[in-house]
C-alpha positions as CSV (number, residue, x, y, z in Angstrom):
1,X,0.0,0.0,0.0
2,X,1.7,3.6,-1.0
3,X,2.3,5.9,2.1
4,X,0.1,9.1,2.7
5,X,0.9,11.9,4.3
6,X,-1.2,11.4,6.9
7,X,1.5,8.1,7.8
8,X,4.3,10.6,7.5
9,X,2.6,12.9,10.0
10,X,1.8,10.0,12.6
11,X,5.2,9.1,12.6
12,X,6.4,12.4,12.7
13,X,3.6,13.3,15.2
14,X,3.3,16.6,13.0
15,X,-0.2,17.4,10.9
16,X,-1.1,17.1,7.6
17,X,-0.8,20.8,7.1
18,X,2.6,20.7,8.0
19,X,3.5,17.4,6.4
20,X,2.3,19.0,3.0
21,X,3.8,22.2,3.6
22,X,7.1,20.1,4.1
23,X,6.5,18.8,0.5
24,X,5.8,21.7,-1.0
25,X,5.8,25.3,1.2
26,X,8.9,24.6,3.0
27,X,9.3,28.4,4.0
28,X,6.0,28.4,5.9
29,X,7.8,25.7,8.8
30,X,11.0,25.8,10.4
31,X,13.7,24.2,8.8
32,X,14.9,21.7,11.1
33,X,11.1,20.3,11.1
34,X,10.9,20.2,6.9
35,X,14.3,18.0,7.0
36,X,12.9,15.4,9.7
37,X,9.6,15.4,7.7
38,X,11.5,14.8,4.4
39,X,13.8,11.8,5.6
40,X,10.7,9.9,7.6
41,X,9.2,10.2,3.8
42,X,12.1,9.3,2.5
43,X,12.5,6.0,4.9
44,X,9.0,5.4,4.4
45,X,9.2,5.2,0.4
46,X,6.4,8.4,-0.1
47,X,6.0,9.3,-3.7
48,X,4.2,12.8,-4.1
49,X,0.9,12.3,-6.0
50,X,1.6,14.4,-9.5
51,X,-1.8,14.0,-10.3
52,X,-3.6,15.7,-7.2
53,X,-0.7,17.8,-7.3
54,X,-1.1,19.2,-10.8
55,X,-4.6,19.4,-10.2
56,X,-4.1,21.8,-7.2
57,X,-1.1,24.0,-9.2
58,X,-3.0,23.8,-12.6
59,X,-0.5,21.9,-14.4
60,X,-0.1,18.3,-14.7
61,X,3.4,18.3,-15.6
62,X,2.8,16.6,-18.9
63,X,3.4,17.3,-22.4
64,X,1.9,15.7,-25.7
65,X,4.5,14.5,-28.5
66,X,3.2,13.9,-32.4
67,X,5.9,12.6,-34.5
68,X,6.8,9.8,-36.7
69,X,8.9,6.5,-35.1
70,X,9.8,4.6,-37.7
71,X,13.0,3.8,-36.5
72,X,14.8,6.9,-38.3
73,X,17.5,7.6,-36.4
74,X,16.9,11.2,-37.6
75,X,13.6,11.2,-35.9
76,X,15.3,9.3,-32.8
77,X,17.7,12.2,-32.1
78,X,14.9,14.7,-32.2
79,X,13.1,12.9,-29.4
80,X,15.7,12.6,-27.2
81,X,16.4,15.9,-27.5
82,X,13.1,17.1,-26.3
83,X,13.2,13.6,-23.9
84,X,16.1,15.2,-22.0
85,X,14.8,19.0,-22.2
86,X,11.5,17.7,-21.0
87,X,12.3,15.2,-18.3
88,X,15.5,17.4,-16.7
89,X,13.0,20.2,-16.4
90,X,10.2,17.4,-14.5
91,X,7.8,17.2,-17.1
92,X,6.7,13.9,-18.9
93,X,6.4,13.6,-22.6
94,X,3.4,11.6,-23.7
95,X,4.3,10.3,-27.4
96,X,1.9,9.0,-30.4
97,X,2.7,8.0,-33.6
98,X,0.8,8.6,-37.2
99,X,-1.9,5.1,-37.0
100,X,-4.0,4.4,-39.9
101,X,-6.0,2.9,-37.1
102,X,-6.6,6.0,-34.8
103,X,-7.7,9.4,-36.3
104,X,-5.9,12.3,-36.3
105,X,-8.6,14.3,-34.1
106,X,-8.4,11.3,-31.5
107,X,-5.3,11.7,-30.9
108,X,-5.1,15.3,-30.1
109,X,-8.4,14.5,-28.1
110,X,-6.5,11.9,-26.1
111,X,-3.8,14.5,-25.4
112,X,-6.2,17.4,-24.5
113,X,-8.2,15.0,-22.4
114,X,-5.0,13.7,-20.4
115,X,-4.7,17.6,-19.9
116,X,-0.9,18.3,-21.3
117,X,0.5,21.8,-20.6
118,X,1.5,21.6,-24.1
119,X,2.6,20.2,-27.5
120,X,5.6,19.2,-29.3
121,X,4.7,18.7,-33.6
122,X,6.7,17.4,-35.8
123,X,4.1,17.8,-38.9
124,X,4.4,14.3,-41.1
125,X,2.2,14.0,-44.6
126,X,1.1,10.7,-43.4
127,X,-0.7,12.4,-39.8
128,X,-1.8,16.7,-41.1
129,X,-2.0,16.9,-37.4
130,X,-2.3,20.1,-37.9
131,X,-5.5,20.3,-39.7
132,X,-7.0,20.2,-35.6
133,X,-4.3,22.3,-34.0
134,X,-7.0,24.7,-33.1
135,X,-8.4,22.6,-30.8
136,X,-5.6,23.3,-28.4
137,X,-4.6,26.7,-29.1
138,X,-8.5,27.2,-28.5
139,X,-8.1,25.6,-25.2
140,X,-4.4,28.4,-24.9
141,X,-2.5,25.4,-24.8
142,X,0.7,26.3,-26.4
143,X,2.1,24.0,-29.4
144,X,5.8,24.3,-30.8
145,X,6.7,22.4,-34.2
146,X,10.2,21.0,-35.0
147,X,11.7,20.6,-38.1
148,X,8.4,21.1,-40.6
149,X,6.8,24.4,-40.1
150,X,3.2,24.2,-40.1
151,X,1.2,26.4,-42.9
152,X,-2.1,27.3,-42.1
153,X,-2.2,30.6,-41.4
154,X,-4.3,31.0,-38.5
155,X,-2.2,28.4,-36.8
156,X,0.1,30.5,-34.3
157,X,2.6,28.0,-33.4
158,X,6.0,28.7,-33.1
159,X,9.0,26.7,-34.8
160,X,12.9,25.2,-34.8
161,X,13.8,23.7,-37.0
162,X,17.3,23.3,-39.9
163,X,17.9,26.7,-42.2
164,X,17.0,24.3,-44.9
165,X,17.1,27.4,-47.7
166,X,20.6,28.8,-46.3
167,X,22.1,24.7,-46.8
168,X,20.9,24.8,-50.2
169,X,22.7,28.0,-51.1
170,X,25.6,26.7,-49.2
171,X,25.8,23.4,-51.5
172,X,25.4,25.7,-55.1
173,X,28.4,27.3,-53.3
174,X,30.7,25.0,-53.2
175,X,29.8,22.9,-56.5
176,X,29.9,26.9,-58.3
177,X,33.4,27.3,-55.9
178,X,34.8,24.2,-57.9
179,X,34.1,25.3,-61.5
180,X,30.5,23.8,-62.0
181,X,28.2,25.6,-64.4
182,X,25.9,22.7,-65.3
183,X,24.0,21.9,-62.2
184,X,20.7,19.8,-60.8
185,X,18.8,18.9,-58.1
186,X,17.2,15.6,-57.2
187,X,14.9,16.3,-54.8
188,X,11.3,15.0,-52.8
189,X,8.7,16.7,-51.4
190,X,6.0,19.4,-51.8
191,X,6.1,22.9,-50.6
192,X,6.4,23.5,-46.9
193,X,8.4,20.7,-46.5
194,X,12.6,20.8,-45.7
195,X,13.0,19.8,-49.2
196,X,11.5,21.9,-50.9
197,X,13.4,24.8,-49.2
198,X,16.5,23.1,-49.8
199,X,16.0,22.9,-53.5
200,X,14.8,26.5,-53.7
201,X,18.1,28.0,-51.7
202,X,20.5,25.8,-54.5
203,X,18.0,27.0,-57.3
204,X,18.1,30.9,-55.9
205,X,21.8,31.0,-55.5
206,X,22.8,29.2,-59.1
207,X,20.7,32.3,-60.7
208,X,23.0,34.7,-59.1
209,X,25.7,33.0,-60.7
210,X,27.3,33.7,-64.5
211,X,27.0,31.5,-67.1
212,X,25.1,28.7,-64.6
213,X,22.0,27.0,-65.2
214,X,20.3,24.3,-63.3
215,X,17.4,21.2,-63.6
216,X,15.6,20.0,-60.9
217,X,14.0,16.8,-60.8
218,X,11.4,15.2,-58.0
219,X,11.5,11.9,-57.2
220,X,8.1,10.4,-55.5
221,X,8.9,9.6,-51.8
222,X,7.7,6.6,-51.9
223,X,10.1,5.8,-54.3
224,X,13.2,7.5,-52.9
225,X,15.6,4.3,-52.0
226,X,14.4,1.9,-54.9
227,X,14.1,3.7,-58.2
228,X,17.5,4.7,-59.8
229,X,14.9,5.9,-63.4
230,X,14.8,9.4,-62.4
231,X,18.5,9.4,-61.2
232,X,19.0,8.0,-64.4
233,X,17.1,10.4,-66.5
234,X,18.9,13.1,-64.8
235,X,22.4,12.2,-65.9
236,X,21.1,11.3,-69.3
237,X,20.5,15.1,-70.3
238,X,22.3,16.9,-72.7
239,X,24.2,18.6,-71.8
240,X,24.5,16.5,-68.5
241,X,25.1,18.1,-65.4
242,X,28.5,17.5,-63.8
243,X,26.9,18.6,-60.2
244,X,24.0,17.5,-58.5
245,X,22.4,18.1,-54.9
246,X,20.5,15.7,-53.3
247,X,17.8,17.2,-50.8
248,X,18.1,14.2,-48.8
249,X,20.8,11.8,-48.1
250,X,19.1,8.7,-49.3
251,X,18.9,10.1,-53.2
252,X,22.7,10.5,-53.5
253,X,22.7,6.3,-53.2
254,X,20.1,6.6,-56.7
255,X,22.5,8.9,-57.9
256,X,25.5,7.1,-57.1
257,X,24.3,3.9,-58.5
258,X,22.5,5.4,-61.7
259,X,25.7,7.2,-62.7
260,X,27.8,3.7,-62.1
261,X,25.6,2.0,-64.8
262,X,26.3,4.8,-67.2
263,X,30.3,4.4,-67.0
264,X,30.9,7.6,-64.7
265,X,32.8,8.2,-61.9
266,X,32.5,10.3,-58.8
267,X,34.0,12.3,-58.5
268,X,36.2,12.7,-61.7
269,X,32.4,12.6,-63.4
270,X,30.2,13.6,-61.7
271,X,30.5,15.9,-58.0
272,X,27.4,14.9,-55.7
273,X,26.4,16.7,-52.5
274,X,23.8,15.3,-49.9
275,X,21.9,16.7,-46.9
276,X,21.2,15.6,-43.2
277,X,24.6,13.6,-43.0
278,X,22.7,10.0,-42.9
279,X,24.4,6.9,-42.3
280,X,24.4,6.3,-45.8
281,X,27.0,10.1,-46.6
282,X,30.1,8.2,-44.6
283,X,29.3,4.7,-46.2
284,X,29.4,6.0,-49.7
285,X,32.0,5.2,-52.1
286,X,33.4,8.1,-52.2
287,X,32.4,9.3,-48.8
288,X,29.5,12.1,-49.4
289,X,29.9,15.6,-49.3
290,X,26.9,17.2,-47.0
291,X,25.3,19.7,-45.0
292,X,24.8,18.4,-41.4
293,X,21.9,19.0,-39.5
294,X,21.6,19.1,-35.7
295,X,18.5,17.2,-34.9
296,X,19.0,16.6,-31.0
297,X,19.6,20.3,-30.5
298,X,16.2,20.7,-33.1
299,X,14.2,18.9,-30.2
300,X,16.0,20.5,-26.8
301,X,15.0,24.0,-28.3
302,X,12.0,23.3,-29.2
303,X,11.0,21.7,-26.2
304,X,12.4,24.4,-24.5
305,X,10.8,27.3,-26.4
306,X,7.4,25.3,-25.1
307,X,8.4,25.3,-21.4
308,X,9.0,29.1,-21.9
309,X,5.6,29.1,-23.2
310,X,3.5,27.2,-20.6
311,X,5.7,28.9,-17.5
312,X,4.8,32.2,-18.8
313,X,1.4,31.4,-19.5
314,X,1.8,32.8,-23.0
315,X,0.2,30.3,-25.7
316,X,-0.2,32.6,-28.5
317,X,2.5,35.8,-27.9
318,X,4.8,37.2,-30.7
319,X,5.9,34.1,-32.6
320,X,9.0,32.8,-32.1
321,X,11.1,31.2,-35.4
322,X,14.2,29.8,-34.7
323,X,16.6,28.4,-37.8
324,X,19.7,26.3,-37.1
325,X,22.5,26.8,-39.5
326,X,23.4,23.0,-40.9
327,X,27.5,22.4,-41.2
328,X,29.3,21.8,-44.0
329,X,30.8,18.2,-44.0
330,X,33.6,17.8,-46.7
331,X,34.4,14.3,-47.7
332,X,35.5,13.2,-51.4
333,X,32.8,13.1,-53.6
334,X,33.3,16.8,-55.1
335,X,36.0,18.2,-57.3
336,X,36.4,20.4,-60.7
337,X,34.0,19.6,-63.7
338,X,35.8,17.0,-66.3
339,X,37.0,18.9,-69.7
340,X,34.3,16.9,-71.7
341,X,31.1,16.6,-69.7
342,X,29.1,15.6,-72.3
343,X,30.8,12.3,-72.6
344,X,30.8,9.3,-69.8
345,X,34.5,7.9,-68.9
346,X,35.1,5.0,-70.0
347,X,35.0,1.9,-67.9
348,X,38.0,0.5,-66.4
């Protein structure tokens, strides 16, 4: 059977009152009698009640997570971001997962009827989550979104998340740095996504440049690790680009594999540069060039920027944007355009 405070203050042979101010009013009693009252709970195994005590503050120390767990590690290091932010701070996440099973408005329901001081979004096309966020900014709970910004307009929800346009400007950079005039994206994704915004920083800062062009291509998501045709189309232009971005890491491995079966080489051929810095960029043969994103620091700010939130009691105050500059990872798979472009090396 758990111990009350009404057994701490028997054996104590203190009141209630005073047992509870112990716990959580300690400069109402004299400090030697706090310190006894604390170590006979402690001996006695007490755990404070966080229900009936959020209940009596108004909190319940509780916060909702929506986000994909699909076993990306991407999406794994975003969690324990806000994990640790959330937890050090005494709050407990409360995490569901896009279900074809459960509908979208039942899970924020759920959430809202477990009463969480807040939510944590990262929006996902599978779960438009925030199609309902107005049920809880209704209710002035506060929501934060990582890494996808929500769109709707009356939404005011504030955001971290990767400066996805500045990394795209940062990879035309470099490939226009090396010599490249003949550049393309492969990319995936509709507007409002990180991809898209990756693709239109490369596209913005090739058109600043003399004598560049560039081609964009979009690959369906769903098929984004098994179809090397649109990788293949790409290369097959003339004239054929001798650069190509990849708006996410997984794409460079259609690219990589595409321009194998047409006889060229990367990065004598062909320079390729990624984004996120998967798994895949350091596996590579030759090791990926990327942009690096920082997604456990993505989920400690953002969780953060929601504790701000609910401690100031402040759900819908001047929105707050915050974009995190991705690094620049140099590894071997750019270099200087080949003489003759148009024309794959020959096999060895």
């Amino acid at each position: 059977m758990a111990t009350t405070l009404k057994d701490i203050a028997e054996r104590a042979q203190v009141s209630v009152a005073t047992v509870s101010m112990a716990m959580g009013s300690p400069g109402r009693i004299a400090e030697a009698t706090r310190r006894r009252v604390l170590q006979i709970a402690d001996e006695m195994g007490y755990r404070p009640n966080m229900l009936v005590r959020g209940i009596q503050k108004g909190r319940t120390m509780s916060v909702g997570v929506l986000m994909g767990f699909a076993g990306d590690l991407y999406e794994a290091r975003i969690f324990q971001g806000m994990h640790h932010t959330l937890v050090k701070a005494g709050y407990v996440p409360i995490a569901l997962m896009p279900s074809e099973d459960i509908p979208i408005l039942d899970q924020i329901h759920a959430l809202l009827d477990r009463r969480v001081d807040g939510i944590l979004l990262r929006p996902t096309g599978m779960a438009m989550w925030e199609k309902h966020l107005h049920e809880a900014l209704d209710r002035k709970i506060p929501v934060v979104s990582v890494d996808t910004e929500t769109q709707a307009e009356t939404h005011h929800v504030d955001f971290v998340g990767t400066h996805d346009v500045k990394g795209g400007r940062l990879a035309a950079r470099a490939l226009l740095e090396a010599g490249h005039r003949r550049l393309a994206v492969l990319t995936t994704g509709d507007f409002a996504q990180p991809m898209y915004f990756r693709r239109e920083g490369f596209e913005a800062e090739v058109s600043q440049a003399a004598g560049a062009n560039c081609v964009s291509m979009i690959q369906p998501w769903a098929e984004v690790l098994d179809d090397d045709s649109v990788a293949r189309q790409l290369l097959s232009l003339s004239p054929r680009p001798t650069g190509v971005f990849v708006t996410i890491g997984r794409l460079a491995e259609c690219v990589y594999r595409a321009a194998a079966e047409m006889g060229l080489r990367v990065p004598e051929d062909l320079s390729v540069v990624g984004f996120g810095d998967e798994r895949i960029a350091s596996r590579l043969t030759p090791g990926l060039t990327t942009l690096r994103q920082q997604p456990r620091q993505i989920g400690q700010l953002g969780a953060q920027l929601l504790l701000d939130r609910i401690r100031r009691g402040e759900p819908r105050g001047e929105r707050q944007r915050i974009l995190i500059e991705p690094e620049w990872i140099a590894r071997e798979s750019v270099s200087s355009p080949p003489p003759n472009p148009s024309r794959p090396a020959p096999e060895n």
